[in-house]
N, C-alpha and C positions, 0 to 999 in steps of 0.2 A: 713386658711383664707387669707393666703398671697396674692395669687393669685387674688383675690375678690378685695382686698383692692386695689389693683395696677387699676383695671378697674372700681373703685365705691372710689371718695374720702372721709377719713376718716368722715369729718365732716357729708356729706352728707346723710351716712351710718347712723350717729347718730342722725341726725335731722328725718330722715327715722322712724326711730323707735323708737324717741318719737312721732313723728306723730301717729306713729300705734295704738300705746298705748294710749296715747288719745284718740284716737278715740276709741277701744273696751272701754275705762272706761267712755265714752262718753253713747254709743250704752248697755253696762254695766247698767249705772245709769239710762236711758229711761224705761228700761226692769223692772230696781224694784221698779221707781216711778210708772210703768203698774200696776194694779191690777193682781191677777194671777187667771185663770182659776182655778176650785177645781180639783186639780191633783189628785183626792184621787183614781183612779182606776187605774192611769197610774202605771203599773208593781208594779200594788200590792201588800202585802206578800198575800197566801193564805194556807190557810191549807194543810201538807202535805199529810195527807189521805182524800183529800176532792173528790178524784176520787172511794175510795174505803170504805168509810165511812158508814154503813147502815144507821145511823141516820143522811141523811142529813141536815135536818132543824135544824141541832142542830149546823150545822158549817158554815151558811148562810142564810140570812134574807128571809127565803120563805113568811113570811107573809108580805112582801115590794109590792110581785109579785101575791099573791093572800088574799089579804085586808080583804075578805068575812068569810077568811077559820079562824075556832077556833082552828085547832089542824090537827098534818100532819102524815103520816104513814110512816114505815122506805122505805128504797129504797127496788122496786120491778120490774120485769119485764126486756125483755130485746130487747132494750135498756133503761135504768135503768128509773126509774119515779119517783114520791111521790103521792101521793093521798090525795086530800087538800080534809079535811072536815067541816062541818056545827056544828052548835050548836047540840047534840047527843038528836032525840025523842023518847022517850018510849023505851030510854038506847040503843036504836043504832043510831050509827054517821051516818050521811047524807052526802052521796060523791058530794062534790061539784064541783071536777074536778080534776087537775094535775098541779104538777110542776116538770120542769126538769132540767137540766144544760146543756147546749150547748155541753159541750166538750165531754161528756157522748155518744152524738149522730154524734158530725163531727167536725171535726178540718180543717175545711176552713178556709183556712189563710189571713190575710187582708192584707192592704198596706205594712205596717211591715215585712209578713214572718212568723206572729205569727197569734194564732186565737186569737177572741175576747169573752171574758170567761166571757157566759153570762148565766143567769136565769129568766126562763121564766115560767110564769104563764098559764093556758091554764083551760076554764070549761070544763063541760062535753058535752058541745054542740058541743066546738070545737072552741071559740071563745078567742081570748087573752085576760087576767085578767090584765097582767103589765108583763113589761118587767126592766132586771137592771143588767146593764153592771158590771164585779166584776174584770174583772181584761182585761185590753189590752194595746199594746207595740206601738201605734199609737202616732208617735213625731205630728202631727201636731195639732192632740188633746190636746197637752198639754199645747202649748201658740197659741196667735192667732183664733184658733180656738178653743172655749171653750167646756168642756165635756156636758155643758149644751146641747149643738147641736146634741150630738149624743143621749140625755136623750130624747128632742124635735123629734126625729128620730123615735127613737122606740115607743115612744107615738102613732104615727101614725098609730101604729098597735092594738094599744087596741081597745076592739070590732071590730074587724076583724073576719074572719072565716081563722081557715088554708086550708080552701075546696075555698077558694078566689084565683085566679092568680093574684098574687099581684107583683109588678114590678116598680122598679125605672124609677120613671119619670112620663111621662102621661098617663094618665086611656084613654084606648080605649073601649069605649062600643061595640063598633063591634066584636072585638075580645075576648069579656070575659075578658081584662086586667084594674083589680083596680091601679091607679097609687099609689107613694109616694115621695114626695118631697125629693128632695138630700140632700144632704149640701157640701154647695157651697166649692169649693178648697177640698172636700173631697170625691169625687165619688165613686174612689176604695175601700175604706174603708166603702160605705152604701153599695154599690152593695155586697160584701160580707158577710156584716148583714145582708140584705133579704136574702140571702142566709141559711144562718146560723138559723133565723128563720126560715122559709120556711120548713127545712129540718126534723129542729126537729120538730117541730110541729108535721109535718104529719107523723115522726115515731114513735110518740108514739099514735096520732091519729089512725093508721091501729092497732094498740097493742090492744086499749083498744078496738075499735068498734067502735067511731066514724067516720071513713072513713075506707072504704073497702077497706081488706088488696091485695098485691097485686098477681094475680093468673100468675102460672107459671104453664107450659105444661110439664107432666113428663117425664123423659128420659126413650128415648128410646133405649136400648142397641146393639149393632150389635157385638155377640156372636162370636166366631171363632172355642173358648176351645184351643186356643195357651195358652201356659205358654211361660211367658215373663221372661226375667231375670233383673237383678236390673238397668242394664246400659241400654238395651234396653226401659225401659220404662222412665229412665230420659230423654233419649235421645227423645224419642216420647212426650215427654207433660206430661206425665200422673203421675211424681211425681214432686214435687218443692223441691224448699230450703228458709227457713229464716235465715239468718246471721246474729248477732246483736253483734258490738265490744263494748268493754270496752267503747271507746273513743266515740260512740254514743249517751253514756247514762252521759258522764263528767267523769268519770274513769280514772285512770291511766292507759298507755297503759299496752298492756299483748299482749304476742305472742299465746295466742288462742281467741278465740272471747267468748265475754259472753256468748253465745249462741246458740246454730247450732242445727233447727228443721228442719226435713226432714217431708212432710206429704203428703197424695195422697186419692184417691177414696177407698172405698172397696165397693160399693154395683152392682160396671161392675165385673161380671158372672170372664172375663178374667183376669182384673188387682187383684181382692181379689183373683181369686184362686190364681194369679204367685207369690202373697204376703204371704198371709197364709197357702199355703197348701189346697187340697180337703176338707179334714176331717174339718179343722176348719174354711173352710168357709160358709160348710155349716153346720155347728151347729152355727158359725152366723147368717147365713141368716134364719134358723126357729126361732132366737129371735125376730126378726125385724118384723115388721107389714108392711102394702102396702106403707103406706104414708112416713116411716122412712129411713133416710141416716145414712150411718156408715161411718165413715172415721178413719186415722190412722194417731198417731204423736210420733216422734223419737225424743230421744234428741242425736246427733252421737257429740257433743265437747260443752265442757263448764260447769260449774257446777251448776248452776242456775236449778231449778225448773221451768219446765213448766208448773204447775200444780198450782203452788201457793199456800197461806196458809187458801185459801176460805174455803178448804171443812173443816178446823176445826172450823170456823166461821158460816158455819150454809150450806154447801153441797155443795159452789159456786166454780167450777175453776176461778177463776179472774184473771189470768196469758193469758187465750187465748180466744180468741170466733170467731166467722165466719161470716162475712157480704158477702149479696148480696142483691147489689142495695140498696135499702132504711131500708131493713131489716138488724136488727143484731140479734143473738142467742150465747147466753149461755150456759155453762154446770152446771148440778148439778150432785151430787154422782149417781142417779140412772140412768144415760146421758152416765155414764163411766163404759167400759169395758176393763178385762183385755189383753193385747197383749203379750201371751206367747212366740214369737219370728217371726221371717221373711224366710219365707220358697226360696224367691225369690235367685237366685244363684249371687254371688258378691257383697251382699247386705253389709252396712257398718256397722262394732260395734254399740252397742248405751248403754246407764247408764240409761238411763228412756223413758217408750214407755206410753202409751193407747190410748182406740180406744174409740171415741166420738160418740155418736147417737145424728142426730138431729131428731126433731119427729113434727118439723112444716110442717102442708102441703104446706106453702107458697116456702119450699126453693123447687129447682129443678137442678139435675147434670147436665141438656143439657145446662145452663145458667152460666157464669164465676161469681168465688165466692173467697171471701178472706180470709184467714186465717190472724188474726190480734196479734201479741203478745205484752201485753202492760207492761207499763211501768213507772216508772218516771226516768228524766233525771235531772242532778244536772249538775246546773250552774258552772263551776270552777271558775268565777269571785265573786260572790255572795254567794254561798252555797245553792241557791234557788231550791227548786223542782220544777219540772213541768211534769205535764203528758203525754205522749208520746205514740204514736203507728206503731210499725212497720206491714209491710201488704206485703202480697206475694199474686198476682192472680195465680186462680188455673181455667183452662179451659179444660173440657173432650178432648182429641183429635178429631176431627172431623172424624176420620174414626174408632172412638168406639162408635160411635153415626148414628143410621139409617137416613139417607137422612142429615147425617153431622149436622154442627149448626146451631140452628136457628139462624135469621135474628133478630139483635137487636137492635133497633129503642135509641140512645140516646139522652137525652134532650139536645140543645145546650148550650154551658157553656154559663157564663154571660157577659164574653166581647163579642160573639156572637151577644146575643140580644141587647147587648148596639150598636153596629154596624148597626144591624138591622135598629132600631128605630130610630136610626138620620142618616140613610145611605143621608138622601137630606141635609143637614148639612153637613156632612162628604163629600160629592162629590164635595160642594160648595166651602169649605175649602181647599183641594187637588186641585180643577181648578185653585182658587186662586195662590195657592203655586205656581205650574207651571206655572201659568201664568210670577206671579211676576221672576221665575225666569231664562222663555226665552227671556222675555224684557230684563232682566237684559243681558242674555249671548250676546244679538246683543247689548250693550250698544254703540259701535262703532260708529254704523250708526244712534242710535239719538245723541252723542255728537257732529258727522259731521252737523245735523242739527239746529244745536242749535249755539248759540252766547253769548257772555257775556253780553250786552244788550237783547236777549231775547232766556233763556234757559226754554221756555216751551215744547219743544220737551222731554227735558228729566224729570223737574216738573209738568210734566201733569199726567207721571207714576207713581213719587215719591208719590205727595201728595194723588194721589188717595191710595196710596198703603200706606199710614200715617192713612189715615182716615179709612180704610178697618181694618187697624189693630188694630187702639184705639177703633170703632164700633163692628164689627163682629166679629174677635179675640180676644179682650180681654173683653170688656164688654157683649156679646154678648156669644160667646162661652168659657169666661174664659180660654183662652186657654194660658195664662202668662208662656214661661220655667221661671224656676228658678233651682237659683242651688243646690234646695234640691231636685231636678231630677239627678242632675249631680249626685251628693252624693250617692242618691238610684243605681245610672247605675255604678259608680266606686264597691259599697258594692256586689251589682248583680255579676258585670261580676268576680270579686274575688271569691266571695263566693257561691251564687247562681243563680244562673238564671233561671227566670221564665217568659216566654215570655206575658203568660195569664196577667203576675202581670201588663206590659206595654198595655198591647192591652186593658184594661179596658178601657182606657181612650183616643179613637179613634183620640182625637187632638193635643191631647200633644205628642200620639205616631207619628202620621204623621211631624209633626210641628218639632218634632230633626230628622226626615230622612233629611225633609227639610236641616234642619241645619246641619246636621253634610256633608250631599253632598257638599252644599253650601259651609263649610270653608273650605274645603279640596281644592276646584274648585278655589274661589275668595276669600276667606280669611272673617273674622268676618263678616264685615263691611256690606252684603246684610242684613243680619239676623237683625245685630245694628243697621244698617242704616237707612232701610226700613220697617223690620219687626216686629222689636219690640214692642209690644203693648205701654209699657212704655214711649222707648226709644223717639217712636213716639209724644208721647203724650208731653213729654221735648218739642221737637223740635218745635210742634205745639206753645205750650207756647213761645218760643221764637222769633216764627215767629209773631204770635198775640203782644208780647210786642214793636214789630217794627210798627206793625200796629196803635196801641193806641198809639203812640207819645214817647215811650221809648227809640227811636231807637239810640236818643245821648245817653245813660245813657247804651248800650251794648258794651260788647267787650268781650277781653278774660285776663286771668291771664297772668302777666305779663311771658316769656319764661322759665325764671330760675326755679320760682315755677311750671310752668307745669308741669317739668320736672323731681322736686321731688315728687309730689302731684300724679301722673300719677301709682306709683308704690304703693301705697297705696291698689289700688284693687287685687294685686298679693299678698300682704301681707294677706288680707284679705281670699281670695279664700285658700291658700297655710295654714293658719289658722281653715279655717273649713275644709279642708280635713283630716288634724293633728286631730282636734279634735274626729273626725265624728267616727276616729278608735276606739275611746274608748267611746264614748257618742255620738249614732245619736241623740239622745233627747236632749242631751247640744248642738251639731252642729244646732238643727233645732229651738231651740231659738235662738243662735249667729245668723242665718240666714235671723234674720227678718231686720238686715241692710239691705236685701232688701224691695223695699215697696209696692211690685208687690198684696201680699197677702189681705192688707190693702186698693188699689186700683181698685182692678178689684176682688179677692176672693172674698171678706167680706165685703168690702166699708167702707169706714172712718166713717159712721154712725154707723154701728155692731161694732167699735173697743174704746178703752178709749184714751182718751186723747194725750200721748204722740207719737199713732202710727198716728193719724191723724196731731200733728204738724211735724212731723216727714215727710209726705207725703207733706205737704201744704210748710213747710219751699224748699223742694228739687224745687219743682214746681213752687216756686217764687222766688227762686235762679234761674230759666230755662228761666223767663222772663229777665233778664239781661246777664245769661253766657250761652251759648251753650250748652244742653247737661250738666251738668256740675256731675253729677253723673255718666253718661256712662263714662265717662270720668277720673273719680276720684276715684269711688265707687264698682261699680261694682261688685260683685265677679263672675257672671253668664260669664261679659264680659272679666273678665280676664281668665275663663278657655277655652272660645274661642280664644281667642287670641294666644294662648301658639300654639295650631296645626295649626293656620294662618300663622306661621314660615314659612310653610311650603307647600303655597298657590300654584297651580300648574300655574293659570294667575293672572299675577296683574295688575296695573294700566301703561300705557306706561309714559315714561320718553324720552326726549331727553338731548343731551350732555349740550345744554344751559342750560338747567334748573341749573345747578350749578351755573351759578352766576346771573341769573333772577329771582329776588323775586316773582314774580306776583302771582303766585301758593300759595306759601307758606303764602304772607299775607291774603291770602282772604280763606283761608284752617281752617273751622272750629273747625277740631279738633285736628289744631295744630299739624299732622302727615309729613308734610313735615318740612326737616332740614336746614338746613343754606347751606347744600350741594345740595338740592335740592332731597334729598333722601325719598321715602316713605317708613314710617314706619306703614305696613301691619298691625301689630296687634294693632296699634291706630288707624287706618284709617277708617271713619263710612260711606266710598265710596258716599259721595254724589253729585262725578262727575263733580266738579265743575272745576278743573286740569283738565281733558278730556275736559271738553266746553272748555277751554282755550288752550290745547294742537293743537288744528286745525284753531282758529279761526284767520283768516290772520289779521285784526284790534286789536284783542285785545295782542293777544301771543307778548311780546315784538319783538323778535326775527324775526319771520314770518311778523312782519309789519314791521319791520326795511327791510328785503329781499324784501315785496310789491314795499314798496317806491323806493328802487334800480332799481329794473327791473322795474317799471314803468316810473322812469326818465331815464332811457337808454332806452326804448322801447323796453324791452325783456320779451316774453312770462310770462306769468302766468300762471302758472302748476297747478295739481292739487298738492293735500299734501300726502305722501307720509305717508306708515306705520311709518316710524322714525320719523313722525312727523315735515320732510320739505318739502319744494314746491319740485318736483319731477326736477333732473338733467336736463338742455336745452341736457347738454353733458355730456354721463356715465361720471362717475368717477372710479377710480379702487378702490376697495376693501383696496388696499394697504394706498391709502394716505390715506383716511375716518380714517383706525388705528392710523396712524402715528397722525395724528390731535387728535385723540381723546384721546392717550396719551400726550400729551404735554399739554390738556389743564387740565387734573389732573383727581381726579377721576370719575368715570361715575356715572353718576345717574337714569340709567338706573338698575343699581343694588344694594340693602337693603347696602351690605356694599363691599368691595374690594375683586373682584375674585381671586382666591387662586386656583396653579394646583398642587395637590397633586404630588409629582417627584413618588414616590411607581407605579400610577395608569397612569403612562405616557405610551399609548400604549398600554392598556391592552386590550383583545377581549375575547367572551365568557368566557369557562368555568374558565380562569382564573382574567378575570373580576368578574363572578362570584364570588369568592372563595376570592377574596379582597374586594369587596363588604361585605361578611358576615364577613370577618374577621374586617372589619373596624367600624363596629357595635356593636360585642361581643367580640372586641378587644383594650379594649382604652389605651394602651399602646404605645408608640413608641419611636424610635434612639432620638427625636428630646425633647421630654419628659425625656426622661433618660440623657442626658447629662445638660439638663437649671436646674430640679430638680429630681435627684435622690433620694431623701430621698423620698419626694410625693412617687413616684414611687414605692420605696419600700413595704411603709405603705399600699398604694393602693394593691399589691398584696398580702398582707398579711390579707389584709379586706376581700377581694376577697376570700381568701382560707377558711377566718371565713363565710362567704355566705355560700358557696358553700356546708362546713360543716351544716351550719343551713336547708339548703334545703335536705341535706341527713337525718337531724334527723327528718325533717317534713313527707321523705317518710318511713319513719319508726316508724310514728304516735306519735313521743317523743318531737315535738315541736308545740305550738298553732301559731294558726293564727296569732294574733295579735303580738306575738315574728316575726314573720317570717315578717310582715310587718315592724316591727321596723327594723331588720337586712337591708333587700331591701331597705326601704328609705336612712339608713344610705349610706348603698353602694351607691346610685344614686348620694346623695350628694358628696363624693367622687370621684366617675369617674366624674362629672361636672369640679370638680380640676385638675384632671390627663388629661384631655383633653384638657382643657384652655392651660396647659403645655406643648402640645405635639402637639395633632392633634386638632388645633385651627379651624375646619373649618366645616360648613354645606352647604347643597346638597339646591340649588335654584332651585323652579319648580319640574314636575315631577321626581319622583326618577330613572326612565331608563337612564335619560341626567347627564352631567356632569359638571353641573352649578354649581361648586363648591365655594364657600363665605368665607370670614373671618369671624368668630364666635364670639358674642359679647356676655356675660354673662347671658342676658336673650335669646341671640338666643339656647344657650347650655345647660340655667336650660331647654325650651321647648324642643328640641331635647332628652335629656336624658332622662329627664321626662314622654313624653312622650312614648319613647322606651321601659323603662324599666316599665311601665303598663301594656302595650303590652303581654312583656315577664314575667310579674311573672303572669298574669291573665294566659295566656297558663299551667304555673306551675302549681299553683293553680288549674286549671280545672281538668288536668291531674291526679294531686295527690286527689283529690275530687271524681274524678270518680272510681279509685282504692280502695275508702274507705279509703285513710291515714293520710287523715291532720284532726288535732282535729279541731273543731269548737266551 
């Protein structure tokens, strides 16, 4: 921490973080004077055998979901049901319908990653009894957003038919679509509940006979009489594999996998004989009736049972079953036959085979189908089980199929239809964006036109673009980032990615393209500045407080506290990322220090007390200070900030600006320095330095130069890029330097440009090659001689990395080790570079605008690098199957 200390003085460090602290025991104390939503579903315990239990109703409140029913039957059918009965007449029971369990039918995953583990009631007409949510992994259910909402949710469905096309959002009578209300700030997570409903409904619907099951055209074979051999038919399509390791199911690792099933077709004439031999495939085939499929499954590694301990339970294999399409099918004892061996040539060992009939006429081999082997997986943080299924598609080849595959018509997923149905929404939003941000890229040419007595050339775009965003964007289409996006997009790109999971939510997905283009391009401040729903809505307020007569009673904190108080929302953000690794559901309470949720989600009416003073107090702090949350608070705005380092155009600068305040006093938020320096990642660009940067009256400078050449009678020029009136007569290039060194440093640049001596001269490929090394390399001569001990430690950490990433690709390290290793390291090279190679890259990375490195230029630099580089890790070793999870 030496180094730290030397660039952050002691005291300031410690008043820093009491500040912090305060403020979470602040933000702390609001949260448990809140009443708390009934968290009682959020990651519930649930029964371990509640996937494989006959007697369901005996491990979950069936009668919550069918009220009517006196008594329920064990689980049946498949996929699995109950059969909810009537008070019994004349000593038989009166079927009054069914109940199922969601997870039984689909494990559609919601916001979280996880499904929502529900039970649903259903009569025999087809119509919903009650629905009741029993266990889901959804953080924003669990404050803020109470579970009542999602209770209120599925209500909507009661008396419903599942023969209904029922669809979030609005009922289109035209089109056959019954709508249902959202809930608000939580879209992703209803659109995958009607899903969830929807699905099972109508599979156990087609089961019993209330909605007609669905008909599939039977294959048709295209014969040859080739005998295949083992590799030739992997090689074609026509056998798969399921893989399932240790470390899938929470296991310790193992160098064979739990599980390795091989399985494939037997009822194509060609691939059953190249499998079984003549002789036994056809003494299979006169077992089998017209309607029946035979298929076959190997165990070739692993010790585990395919098969499972069902058929001593009453006939069941409960280890495997086969879905296609909406349908699933089971086996029982009379479903399985024996597989005396594999006739096919190069075929693999295997410890446990047999051959499955299915004997529905719905399934069909010209139609892709899955073989599913299930499972429970155990939490290694918890002990918790959870049910689990792993699925390999199986598709006939096309050319063992007469006129090849059919043509198969999929429904569109649900971020699809969400697209769909506000595509005039979504277009209007997108214009918007673009719009706001090619005004923005010509900013130039309305700052030329504008003055500091009348900048409506560039507040004509601003306030429109204020009001658009508190209207349309945020009250309107809710469309608030916040940084429990960032949270979910850091968790994603680490560990999962799922594009559908983003694309549900068409504005929020649009709205960080937006953003993340934007700070790459100009830095935070379009986003903050302009965009912000919130951000806006502050500004508004303090624009209005100057209106009503407040306008003596504004200003800003005096410099010194800015300048402590400013670092607050790094502490903040840098907090909930720390957190989020071990508790997204602790990070996405601590999260509600934003007030985005409370304002524009839910509204200060839907919320208790403390979120609404909490929203009111910020907003009437905004009538007097600027901004003063953007500014202080933020966490959304300090994770933009961090890659604004790193802005490829910023705001122009001339050399005067260093000792002309005029900028700097009238600079809302406080981003320019006593050097006249802007600081990018506090700057909420609102242009007001660019009005003044041109305007020959007001810019000190530029009116000091008017006045000259006017009382000498010499031309008036136009102004020039650098921001003076344009030379009567060149100058050379040579003095401009020589001047602009003597007058100190430039303010034209974030801090003092720095020429790397190593990269003096360098061209291509060994440009290159210093380039990568200056990134994955933070060592150097200059580091090694000020602090070699650093140095030392620093490679010795490095070595312990490097170690931990090799134990991860070898399945013997968890995630969340492997993220504490990487953070430590980052924290580290931050020191070793402070010490050595003090310096970052200004503007695009091909130029050689190299800067002196200031402590949060180098947390952001690193920071963000090494994200980068362990999400690529991470990917790589994820895709491999290696890293536990």
């Amino acid at each position: 921490m030496y180094l730290l200390c030397k660039s952050l003085a002691v005291r300031d460090v410690r008043d820093f973080a009491y500040r912090l602290a305060a403020f979470f025991f602040l933000l702390g104390s609001l949260l448990m004077m809140a009443p708390r939503a009934q968290a009682g579903a959020y990651e519930a315990k649930l029964p371990d055998d509640l996937h494989t239990a006959k007697d369901l109703c005996a491990l979950v409140p069936c009668a919550e979901v069918f009220p009517a029913a006196s008594s329920f039957s064990p689980r049946m059918g498949q996929p699995p049901y109950v059969e909810a009965y009537g008070v019994a007449e004349a000593g038989r029971k009166k079927l009054l319908g069914y109940v199922m369990l969601s997870t039984d039918i689909t494990d559609t995953p919601a916001y979280s990653g996880k499904p929502v583990v529900t039970l649903i009631g259903m009569d025999a007409t087809g119509h919903f009894t009650g629905i009741k949510v029993l266990k889901h992994s959804e953080p924003i259910l669990l404050l803020g957003i109470p579970e009542s909402a999602l209770l209120k949710f599925n209500q909507q469905y009661v008396g419903k038919s599942v023969t209904d096309k029922i669809e979030v959002g609005q009922t289109r009578a035209d089109e056959g679509v019954l709508g249902v209300d959202a809930i608000s700030g939580a879209t992703v997570t209803v659109i995958a509940q009607n899903q969830v409903l929807m699905t099972s409904g109508a599979a156990v619907a087609r089961q019993v006979g209330i909605m007609a099951p669905v008909v599939r055209e039977a294959a048709h074979y295209a014969v040859t009489g080739q005998h295949y051999s083992w590799e030739q038919l992997v090689k074609a399509g026509a056998l798969q594999k399921i893989q399932v390791k240790n470390e899938q199911l929470g296991l310790e690792h193992s160098d064979t996998p739990f599980i390795e099933l091989w399985f494939g077709d037997l009822n194509h004439p060609d691939i059953g004989r190249s499998l079984l031999g003549d002789n036994s495939w056809n003494n299979l085939h006169s077992q089998l009736k017209p309607h029946e499929h035979a298929l076959f499954v190997i165990r070739t590694a692993g010790k585990e049972s395919f098969k499972g301990s069902g058929f001593v339970r009453g006939g069941i294999y409960d280890r495997v079953q086969v879905k296609q399409g909406g349908d699933s099918f089971t086996f029982r004892d009379l479903d399985y036959l024996n597989l005396y061996g594999i006739a096919a040539d190069g075929a693999p060992a295997y410890t446990e085979s047999a051959i499955f009939v299915i004997r529905s006429k719905a399934f069909s081999a010209s139609y892709p189908w899955k073989l599913s082997f299930l499972g429970n997986r155990i939490d290694r943080a918890t002990g918790s089980k959870s049910f689990t299924s792993f699925d390999t598609t199986y598709w006939m080849p096309a050319s063992y199929l007469e006129g090849g595959r059919p043509q198969i018509e999929e429904a569109a997923a649900p971020w699809v239809r969400v697209w769909k149905s506000k595509a005039l929404e979504i277009a209007l939003f997108a214009l918007l964006l673009v719009t706001v941000g090619v005004v923005y890229a010509f900013r130039e040419k309305l700052t030329r036109l504008s003055t500091h007595k009348n900048k409506w050339p560039v507040n004509a775009f601003k306030y429109s673009a204020w009001a658009l965003s508190i209207g349309f964007v945020g009250f309107g289409a809710m469309a608030q980032p916040s940084i429990t996006q960032v949270l979910t997009w850091f968790h994603a790109l680490l560990f999962q990615w799922t594009w559908s999971l983003f694309l549900t939510d068409p504005f929020i997905f649009l709205f960080w393209i937006f953003i993340i283009v934007t700070v790459f391009l100009f830095g935070r401040g379009l986003f903050c500045g302009w965009m912000c729903p919130f951000g806006s809505l502050s500004e508004a307020m303090y624009k209005l407080g100057g209106l009503i007569g407040l306008k003596r009673f504004q200003g800003h904190l005096p410099r010194v506290w800015h300048d402590r108080l400013k670092w607050i929302k790094y502490g903040i953000f840098f907090g909930l990322l720390t957190i989020s690794v071990f508790s997204m559901g602790l990070a996405e309470m601590l999260a509600e220090v934003e007030p985005f949720k409370t304002t524009f989600l839910v509204g200060i009416s839907h919320r208790t007390w403390p979120y609404g003073l909490f929203v009111c107090t910020l907003l009437g702090l905004s009538l007097f200070i600027e901004r003063p949350y953007c500014k202080y608070i933020c966490p959304l705005g300090a994770s933009l900030a961090m890659p604004s380092t790193f802005r490829w155009f910023g705001l122009r600068r001339k050399q005067d600006c260093k000792s002309c305040k005029a900028c700097a006093v009238g600079c809302g938020s406080l981003a320019i320095d006593a050097a006249g320096r802007i600081d990018h990642r506090e700057c909420l660009h609102c242009l007001d330095c660019m009005v003044l940067y041109t305007d020959v009256k007001a810019c000190p400078p530029l009116a000091k130069e008017r006045k000259r050449r006017e009382r000498d009678g010499l031309e008036i020029t136009a102004i020039g890029r650098d921001g003076y009136f344009i030379p009567i007569h060149p100058v050379s290039s040579d003095s401009v330097s020589a001047v602009s060194k003597k007058q100190g440093p430039d303010p034209r640049m974030p801090t003092d440009p720095v020429a790397p001596p190593h990269k003096a001269g360098a061209r291509g490929l060994r440009w290159l090659w210093l380039e990568l090394r200056d990134h994955l390399w933070p060592w150097s001569a200059e580091g090694w001689a000020s602090q070699k001990a650093l140095q030392i430690a620093g490679l010795s950490l490095a070595l312990a990395v490097s170690l931990a990433w090799l134990l991860a690709a070898m399945g013997r390290l968890s995630s969340a080790a492997i993220i504490g290793w990487w953070f430590g390291w980052s924290v580290y090279e931050v020191l070793i570079r402070l010490s050595g190679r003090r310096y970052v890259k200004d503007g695009p990375w091909w130029q050689a605008n190299y800067r002196y490195a200031s402590v949060m230029d180098m947390l952001s630099y690193v920071g963000f690098k090494n994200l980068l580089i362990g999400a690529v890790l991470f990917l790589t070793l994820k895709t491999l199957g290696l890293l536990l999870v």
